[in-house]
ZAPATOR-211057 format. One record per residue (C-alpha): residue in three letters; x, z, y. Coordinates in Angstrom, 1 decimal, m for minus. Example, Ala and Ser with C-alpha at 12.3 -4.5 7.8 and 13.67 -1.06 7.14 Angstrom:
{residuo:Ala | x:12.3 | z:7.8 | y:m4.5};
{residuo:Ser | x:13.7 | z:7.1 | y:m1.1};
//
This chain:
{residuo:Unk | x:m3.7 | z:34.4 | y:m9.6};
{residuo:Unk | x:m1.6 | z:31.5 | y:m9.0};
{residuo:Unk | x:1.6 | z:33.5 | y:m8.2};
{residuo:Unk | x:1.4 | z:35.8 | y:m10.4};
{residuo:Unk | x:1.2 | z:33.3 | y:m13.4};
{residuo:Unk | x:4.2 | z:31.3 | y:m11.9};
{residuo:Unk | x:6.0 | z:34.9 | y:m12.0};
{residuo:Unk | x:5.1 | z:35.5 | y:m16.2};
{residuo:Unk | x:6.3 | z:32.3 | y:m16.7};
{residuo:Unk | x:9.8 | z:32.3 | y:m15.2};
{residuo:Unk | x:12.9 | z:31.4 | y:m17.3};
{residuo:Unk | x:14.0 | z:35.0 | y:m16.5};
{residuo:Unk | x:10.7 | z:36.5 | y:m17.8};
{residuo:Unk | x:10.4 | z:34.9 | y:m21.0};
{residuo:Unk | x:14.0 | z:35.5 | y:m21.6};
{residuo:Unk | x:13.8 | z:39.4 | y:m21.3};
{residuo:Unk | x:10.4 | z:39.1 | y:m23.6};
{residuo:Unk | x:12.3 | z:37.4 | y:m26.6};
{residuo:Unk | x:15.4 | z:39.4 | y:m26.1};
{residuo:Unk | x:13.4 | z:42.2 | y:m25.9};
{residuo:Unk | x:10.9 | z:41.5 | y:m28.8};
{residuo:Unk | x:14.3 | z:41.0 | y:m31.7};
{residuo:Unk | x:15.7 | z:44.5 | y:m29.8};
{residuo:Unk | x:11.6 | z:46.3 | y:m30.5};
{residuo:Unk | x:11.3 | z:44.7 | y:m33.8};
{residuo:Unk | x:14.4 | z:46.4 | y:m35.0};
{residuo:Unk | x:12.8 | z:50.4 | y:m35.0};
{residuo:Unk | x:9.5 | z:48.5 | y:m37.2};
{residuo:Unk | x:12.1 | z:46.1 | y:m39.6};
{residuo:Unk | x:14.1 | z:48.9 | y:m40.9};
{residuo:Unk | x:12.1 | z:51.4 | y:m42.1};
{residuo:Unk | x:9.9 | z:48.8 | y:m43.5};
{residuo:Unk | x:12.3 | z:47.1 | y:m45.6};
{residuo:Unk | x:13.1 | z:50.4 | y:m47.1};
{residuo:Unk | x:9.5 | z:50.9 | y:m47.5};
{residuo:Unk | x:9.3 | z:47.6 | y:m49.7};
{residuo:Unk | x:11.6 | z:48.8 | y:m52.5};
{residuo:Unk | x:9.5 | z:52.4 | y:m52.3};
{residuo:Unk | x:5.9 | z:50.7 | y:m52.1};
{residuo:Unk | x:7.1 | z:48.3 | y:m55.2};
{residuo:Unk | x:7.8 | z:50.8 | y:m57.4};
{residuo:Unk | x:4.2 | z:52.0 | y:m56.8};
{residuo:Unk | x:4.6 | z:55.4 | y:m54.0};
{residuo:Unk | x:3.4 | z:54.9 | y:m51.0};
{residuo:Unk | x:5.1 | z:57.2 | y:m48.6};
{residuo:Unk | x:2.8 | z:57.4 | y:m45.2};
{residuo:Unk | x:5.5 | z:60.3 | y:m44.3};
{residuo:Unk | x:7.9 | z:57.2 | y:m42.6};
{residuo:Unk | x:7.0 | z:58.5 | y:m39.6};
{residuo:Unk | x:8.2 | z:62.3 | y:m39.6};
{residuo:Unk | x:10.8 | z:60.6 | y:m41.5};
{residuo:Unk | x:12.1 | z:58.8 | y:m38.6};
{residuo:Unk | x:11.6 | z:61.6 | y:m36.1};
{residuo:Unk | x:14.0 | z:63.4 | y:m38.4};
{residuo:Unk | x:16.7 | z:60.6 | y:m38.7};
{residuo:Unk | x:16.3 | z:60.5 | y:m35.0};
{residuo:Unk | x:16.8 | z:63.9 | y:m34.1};
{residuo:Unk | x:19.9 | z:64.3 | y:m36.8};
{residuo:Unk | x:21.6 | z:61.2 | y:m35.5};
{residuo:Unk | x:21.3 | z:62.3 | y:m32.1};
{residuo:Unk | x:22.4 | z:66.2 | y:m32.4};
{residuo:Unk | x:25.6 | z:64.3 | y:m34.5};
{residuo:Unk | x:26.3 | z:61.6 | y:m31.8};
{residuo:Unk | x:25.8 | z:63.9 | y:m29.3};
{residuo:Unk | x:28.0 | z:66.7 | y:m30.7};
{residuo:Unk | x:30.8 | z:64.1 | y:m32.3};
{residuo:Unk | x:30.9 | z:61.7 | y:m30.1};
{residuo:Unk | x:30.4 | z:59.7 | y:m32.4};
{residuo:Unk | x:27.7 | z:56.5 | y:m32.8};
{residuo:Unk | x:28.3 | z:55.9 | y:m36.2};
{residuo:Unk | x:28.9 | z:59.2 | y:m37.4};
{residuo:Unk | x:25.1 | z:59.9 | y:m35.6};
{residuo:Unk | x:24.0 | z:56.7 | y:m37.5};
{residuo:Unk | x:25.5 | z:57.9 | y:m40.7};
{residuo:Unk | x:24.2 | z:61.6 | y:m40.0};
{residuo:Unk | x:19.9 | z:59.8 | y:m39.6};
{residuo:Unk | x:20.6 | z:58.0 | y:m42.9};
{residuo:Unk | x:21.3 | z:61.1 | y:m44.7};
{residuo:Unk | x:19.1 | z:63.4 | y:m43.2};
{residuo:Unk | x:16.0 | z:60.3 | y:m43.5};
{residuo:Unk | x:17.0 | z:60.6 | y:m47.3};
{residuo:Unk | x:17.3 | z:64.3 | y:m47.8};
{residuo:Unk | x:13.5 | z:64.6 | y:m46.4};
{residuo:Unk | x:12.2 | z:62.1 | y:m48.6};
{residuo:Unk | x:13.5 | z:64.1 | y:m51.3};
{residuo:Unk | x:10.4 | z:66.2 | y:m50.8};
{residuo:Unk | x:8.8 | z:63.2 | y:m50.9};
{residuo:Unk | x:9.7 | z:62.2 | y:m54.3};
{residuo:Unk | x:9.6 | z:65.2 | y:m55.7};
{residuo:Unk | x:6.1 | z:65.6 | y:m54.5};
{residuo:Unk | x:4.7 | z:62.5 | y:m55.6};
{residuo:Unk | x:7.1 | z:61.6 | y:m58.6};
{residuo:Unk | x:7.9 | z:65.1 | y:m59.9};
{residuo:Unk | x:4.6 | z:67.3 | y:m58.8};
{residuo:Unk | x:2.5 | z:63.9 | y:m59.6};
{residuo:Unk | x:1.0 | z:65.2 | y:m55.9};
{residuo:Unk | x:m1.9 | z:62.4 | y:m54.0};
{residuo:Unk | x:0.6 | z:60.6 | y:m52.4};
{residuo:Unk | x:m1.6 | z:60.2 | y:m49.1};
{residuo:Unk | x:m1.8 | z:64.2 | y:m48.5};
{residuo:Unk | x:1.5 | z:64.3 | y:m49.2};
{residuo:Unk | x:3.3 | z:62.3 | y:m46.9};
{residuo:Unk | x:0.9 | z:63.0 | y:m43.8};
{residuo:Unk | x:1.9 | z:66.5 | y:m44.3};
{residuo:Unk | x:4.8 | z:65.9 | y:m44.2};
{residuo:Unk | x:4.8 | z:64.0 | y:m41.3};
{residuo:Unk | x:3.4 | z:67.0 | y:m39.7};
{residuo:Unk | x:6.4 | z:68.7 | y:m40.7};
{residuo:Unk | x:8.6 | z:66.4 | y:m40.0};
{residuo:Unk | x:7.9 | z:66.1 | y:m36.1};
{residuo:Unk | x:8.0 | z:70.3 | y:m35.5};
{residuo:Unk | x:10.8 | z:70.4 | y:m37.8};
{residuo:Unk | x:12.6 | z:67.8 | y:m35.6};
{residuo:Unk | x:11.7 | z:69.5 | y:m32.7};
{residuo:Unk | x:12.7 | z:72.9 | y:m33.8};
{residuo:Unk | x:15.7 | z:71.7 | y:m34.9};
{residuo:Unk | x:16.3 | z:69.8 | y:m31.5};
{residuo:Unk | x:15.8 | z:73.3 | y:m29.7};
{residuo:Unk | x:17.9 | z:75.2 | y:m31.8};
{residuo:Unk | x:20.9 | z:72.9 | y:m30.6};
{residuo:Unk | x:19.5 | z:72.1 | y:m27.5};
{residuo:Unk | x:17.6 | z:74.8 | y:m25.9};
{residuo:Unk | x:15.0 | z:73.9 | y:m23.3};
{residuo:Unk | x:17.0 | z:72.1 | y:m20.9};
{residuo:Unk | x:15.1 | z:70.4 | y:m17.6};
{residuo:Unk | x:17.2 | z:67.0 | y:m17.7};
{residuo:Unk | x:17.4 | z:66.2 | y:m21.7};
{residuo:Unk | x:21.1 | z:65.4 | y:m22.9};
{residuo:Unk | x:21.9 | z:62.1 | y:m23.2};
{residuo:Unk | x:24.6 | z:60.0 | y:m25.4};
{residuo:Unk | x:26.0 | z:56.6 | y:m24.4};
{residuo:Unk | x:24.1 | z:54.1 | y:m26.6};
{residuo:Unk | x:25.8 | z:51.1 | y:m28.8};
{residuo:Unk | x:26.4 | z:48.5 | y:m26.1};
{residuo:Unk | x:25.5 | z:44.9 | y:m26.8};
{residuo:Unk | x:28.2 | z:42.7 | y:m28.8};
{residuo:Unk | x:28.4 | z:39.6 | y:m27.1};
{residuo:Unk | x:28.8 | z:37.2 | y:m29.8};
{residuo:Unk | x:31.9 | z:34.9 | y:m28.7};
{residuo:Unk | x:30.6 | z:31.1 | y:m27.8};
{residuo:Unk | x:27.2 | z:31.7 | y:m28.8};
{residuo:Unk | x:26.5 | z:34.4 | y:m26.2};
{residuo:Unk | x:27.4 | z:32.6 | y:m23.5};
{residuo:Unk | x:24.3 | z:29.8 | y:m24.2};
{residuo:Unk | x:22.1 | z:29.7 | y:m21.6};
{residuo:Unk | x:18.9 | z:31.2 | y:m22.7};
{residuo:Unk | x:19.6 | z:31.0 | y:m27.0};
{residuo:Unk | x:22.5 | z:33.4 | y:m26.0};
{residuo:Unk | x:20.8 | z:36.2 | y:m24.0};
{residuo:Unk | x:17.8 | z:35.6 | y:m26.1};
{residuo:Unk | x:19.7 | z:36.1 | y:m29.6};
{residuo:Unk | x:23.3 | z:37.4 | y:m29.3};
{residuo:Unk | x:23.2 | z:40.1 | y:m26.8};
{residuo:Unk | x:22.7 | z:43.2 | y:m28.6};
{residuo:Unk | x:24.0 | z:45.9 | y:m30.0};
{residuo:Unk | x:25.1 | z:45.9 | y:m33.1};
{residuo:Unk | x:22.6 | z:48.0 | y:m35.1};
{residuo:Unk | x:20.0 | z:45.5 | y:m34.4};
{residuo:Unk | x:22.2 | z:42.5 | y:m36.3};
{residuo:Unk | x:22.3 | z:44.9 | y:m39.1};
{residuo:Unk | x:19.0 | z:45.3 | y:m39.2};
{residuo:Unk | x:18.2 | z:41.5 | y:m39.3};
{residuo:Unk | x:21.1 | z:41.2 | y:m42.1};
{residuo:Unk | x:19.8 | z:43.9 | y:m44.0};
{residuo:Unk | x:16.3 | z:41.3 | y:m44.3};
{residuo:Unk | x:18.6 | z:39.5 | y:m47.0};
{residuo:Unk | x:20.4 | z:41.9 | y:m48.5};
{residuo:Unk | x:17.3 | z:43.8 | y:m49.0};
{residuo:Unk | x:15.4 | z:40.4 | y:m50.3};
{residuo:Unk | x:18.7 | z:39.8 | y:m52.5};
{residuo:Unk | x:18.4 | z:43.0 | y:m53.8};
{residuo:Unk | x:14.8 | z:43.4 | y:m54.8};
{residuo:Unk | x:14.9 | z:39.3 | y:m56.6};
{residuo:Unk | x:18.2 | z:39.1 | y:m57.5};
{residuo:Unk | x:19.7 | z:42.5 | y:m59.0};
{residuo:Unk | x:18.5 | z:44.2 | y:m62.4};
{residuo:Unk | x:17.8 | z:47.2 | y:m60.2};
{residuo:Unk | x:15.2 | z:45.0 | y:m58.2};
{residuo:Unk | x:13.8 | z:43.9 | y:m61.8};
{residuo:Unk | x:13.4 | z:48.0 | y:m63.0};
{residuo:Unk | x:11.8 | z:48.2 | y:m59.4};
{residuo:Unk | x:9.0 | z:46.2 | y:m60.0};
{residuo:Unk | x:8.3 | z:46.9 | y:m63.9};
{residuo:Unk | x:8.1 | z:50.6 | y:m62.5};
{residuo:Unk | x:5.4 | z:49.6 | y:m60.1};
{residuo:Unk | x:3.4 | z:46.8 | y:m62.4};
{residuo:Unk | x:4.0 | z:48.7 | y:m65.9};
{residuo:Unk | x:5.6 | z:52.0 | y:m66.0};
{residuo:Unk | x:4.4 | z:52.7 | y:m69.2};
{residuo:Unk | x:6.2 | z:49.4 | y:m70.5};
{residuo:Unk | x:9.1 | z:50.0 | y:m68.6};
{residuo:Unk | x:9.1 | z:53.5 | y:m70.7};
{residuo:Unk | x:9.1 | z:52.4 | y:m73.4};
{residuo:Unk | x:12.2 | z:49.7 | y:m72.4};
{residuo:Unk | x:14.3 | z:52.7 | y:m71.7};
{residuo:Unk | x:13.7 | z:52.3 | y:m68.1};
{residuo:Unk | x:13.3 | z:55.7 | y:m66.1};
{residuo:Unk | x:10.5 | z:55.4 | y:m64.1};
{residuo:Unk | x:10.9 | z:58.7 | y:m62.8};
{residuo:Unk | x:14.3 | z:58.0 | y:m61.9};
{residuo:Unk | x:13.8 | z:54.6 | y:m60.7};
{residuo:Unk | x:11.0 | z:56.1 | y:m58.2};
{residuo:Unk | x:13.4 | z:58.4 | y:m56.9};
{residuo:Unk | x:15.7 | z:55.8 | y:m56.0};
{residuo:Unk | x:12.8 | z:54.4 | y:m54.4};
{residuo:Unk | x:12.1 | z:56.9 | y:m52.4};
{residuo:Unk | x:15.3 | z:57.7 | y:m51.1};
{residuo:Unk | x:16.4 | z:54.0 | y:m49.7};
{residuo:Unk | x:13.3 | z:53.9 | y:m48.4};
{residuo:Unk | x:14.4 | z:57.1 | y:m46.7};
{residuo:Unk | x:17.4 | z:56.2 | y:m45.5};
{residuo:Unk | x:16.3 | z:53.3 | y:m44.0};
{residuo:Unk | x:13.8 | z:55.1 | y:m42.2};
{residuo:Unk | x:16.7 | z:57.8 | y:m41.0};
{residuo:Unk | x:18.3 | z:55.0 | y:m39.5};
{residuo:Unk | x:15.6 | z:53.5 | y:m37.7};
{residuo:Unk | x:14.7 | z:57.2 | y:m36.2};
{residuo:Unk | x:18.6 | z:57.5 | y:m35.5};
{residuo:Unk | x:18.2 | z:54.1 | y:m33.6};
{residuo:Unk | x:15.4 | z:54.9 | y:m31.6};
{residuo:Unk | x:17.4 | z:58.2 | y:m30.3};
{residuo:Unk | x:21.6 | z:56.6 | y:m30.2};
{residuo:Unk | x:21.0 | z:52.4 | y:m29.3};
{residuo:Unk | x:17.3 | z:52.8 | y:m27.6};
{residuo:Unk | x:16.5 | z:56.3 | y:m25.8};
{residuo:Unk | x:19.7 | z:57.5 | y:m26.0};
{residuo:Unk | x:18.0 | z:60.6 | y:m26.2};
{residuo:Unk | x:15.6 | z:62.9 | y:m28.1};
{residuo:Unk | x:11.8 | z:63.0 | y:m27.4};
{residuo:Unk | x:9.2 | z:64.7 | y:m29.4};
{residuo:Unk | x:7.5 | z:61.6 | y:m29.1};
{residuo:Unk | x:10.0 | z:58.8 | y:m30.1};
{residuo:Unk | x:8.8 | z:57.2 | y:m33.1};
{residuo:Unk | x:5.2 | z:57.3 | y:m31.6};
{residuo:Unk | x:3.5 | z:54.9 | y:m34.3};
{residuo:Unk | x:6.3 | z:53.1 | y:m35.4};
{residuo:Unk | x:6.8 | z:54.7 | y:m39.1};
{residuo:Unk | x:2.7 | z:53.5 | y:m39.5};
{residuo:Unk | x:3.5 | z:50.0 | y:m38.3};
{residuo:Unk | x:6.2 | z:50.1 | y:m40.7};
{residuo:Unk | x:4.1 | z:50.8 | y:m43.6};
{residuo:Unk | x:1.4 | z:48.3 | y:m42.2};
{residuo:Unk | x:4.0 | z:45.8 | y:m41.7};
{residuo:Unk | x:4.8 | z:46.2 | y:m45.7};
{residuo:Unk | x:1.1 | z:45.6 | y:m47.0};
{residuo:Unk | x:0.6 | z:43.0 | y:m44.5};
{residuo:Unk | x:4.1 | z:41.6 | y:m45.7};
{residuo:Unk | x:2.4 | z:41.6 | y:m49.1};
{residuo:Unk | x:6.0 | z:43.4 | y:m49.8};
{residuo:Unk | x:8.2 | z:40.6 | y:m48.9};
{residuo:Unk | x:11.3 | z:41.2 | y:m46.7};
{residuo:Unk | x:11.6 | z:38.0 | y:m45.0};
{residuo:Unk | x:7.5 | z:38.2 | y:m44.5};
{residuo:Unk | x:8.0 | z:42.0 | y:m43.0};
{residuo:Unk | x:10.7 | z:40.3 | y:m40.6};
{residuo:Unk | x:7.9 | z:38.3 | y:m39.0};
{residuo:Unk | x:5.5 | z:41.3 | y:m39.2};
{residuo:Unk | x:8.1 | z:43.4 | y:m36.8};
{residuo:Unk | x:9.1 | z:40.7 | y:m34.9};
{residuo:Unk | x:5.0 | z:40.2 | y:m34.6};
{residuo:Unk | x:4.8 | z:43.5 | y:m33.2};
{residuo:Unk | x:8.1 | z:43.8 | y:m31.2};
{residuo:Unk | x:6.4 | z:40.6 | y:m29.3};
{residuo:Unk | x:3.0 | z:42.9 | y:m28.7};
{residuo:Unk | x:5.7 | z:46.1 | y:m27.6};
{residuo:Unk | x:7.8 | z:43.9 | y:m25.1};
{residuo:Unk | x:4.9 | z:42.2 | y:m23.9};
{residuo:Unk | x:3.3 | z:45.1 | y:m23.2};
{residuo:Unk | x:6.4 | z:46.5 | y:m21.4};
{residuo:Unk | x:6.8 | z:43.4 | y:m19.2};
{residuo:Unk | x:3.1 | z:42.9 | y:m18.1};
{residuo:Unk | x:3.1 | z:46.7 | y:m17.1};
{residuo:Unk | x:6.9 | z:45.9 | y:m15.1};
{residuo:Unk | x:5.1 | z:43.0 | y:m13.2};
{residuo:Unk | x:2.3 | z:45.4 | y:m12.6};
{residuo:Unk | x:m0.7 | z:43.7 | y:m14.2};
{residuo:Unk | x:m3.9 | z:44.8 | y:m13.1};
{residuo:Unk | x:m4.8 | z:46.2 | y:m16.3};
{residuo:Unk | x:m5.4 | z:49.6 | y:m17.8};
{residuo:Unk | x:m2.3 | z:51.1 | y:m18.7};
{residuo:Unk | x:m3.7 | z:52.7 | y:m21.8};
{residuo:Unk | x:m5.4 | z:48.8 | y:m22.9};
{residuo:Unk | x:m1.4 | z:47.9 | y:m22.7};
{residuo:Unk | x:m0.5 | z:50.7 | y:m24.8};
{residuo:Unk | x:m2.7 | z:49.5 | y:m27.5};
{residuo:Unk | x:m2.4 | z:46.2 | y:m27.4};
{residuo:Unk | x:0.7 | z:46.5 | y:m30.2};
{residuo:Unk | x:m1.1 | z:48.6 | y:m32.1};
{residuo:Unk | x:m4.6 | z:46.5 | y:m32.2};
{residuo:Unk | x:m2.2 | z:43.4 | y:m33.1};
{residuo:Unk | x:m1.1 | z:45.7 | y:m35.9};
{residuo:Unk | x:m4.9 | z:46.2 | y:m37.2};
{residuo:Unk | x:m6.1 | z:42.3 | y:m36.8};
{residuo:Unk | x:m2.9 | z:41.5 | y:m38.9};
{residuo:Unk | x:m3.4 | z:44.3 | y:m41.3};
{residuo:Unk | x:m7.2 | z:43.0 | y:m42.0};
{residuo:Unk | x:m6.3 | z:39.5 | y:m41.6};
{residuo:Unk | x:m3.5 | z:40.3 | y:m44.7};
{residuo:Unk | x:m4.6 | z:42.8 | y:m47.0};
{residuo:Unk | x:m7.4 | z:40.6 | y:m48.6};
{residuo:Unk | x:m4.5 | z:38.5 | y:m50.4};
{residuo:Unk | x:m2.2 | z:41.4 | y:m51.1};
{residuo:Unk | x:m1.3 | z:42.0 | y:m54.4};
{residuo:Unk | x:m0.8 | z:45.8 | y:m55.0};
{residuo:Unk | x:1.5 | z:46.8 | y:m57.9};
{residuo:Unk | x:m0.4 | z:47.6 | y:m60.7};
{residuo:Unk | x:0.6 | z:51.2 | y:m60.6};
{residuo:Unk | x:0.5 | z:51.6 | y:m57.0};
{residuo:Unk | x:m0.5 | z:55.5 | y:m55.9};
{residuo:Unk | x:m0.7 | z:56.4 | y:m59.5};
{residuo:Unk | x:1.6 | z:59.1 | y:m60.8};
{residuo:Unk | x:2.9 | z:58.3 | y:m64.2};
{residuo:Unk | x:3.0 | z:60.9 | y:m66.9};
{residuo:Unk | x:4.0 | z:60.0 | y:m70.3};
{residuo:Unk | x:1.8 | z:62.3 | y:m72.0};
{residuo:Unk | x:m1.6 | z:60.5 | y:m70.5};
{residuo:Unk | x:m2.4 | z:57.7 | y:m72.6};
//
């Protein structure tokens, strides 16, 4: 007991569980921040997940085929966007239940991904692999001991992600589009009559939240994997949209919520690389019961939009 407590609590150890918790967040921060401005405008999109698996395998058939990271990156974004056109147009246009709607097409989403992966592919015994983003060493503050490996060792997509916390936040508080964002989810009907489209506006919503989540699938499978799996988003487009309602749809809140479960993932990871005497499955979970406590301990003081779920029709008084 003794020795293997001395081993957790090495220098070394803790230093690959906080580098390794900002890298895990990064696949949970993204397609939750786009989730914010699509959950504020009142949709709720549980489709993140296929969503992602499709950003994933588009980014990876591009980078793969290019040789090109950022053209793979670029090639998730649009592809995460162009499926949650369906999306939109389900919930905003057909005025569809939003719930059905997005788990079916997360069904889609994963054997469409996979499909698609074979189609380029073909069944190959050792999958096909790209070389990931490396880590950009961050000159002077990479090289301090501990801060530096912990925080300024990585690639570069996860520094965009932690950026895109602000830009998102100055976005949503600071910009008139922000503003039309939340009128559409408290008041459509006032919004209406302002001029505002709410149609339009949840379209937009839709679609950032998309892309987002097309990049966070494409970063899963080009600075992660660096391959495709069936199973690579396993949960994560849930956590995402658990992350948001625990965040009570705040970016800088939803930055704690991933980094909250990228602590659970790499904990999990490092436990099972020690070789805890534990079941493997409890391990597994452990990220995703963390998920649940926060989710319960959070959604009593959320405050929902107003129109949240609730198709808006301007015939329906």
């Amino acid at each position: 007991g003794k020795k293997m407590l001395s081993s957790i609590f090495t220098v070394g150890f803790l230093v690959s569980l906080l580098a390794g918790t900002i890298r895990l967040a990064t696949p949970i921060l993204l397609p939750a921040l786009g989730q914010i401005y699509t959950q504020r405008a009142g949709i709720l999109n549980l489709g993140v997940e296929g969503t992602m698996t499709i950003g994933a395998v588009a980014g990876f058939s591009a980078a793969y085929k290019t040789g090109n990271l950022w053209i793979g990156l670029l090639s998730g974004m649009f592809f995460g966007m162009l499926w949650s056109l369906i999306m939109a147009w389900l919930s905003v246009t057909m005025r569809a239940n939003q719930v059905i709607a997005g788990i079916a097409l997360n069904i889609l989403g994963a054997g469409t991904a996979v499909y698609v992966y074979r189609i380029i592919f073909g069944v190959q015994s050792l999958p096909p692999q790209v070389t990931p983003f490396a880590a950009v060493n961050i000159p002077v503050l990479s090289s301090i001991p501990v801060i530096g490996q912990i925080f300024f060792q990585h690639n570069i997509l996860v520094y965009l992600s932690y950026v895109m916390v602000f830009v998102t936040w100055f976005i949503l508080e600071k910009t008139t589009f922000g503003l039309k964002i939340r009128a559409v989810g408290e008041h459509p009907r006032a919004a209406d009559s302002k001029g505002i489209s709410v149609a339009g506006v949840r379209y937009a919503a839709v679609l950032i939240g998309g892309l987002y989540a097309g990049a966070a699938g494409a970063f899963m499978s080009i600075a992660y994997m660096n391959l495709f799996t069936e199973s690579i988003v396993s949960g994560r487009g849930f956590i995402a949209v658990s992350v948001v309602i625990f965040a009570r749809f705040m970016p800088v809140r939803a930055m704690w919520g991933a980094l909250l479960f990228g602590f659970a993932s790499a904990l999990q990871m490092r436990l099972q690389a020690l070789g805890i005497d534990m079941a493997n499955q409890l391990m597994l979970m452990l990220p995703y019961i963390m998920t649940i406590a926060a989710l319960i301990f959070a959604s009593k003081k959320a405050e929902f939009p107003s129109a949240y779920t609730i198709p808006y029709s301007r015939l329906e008084r």
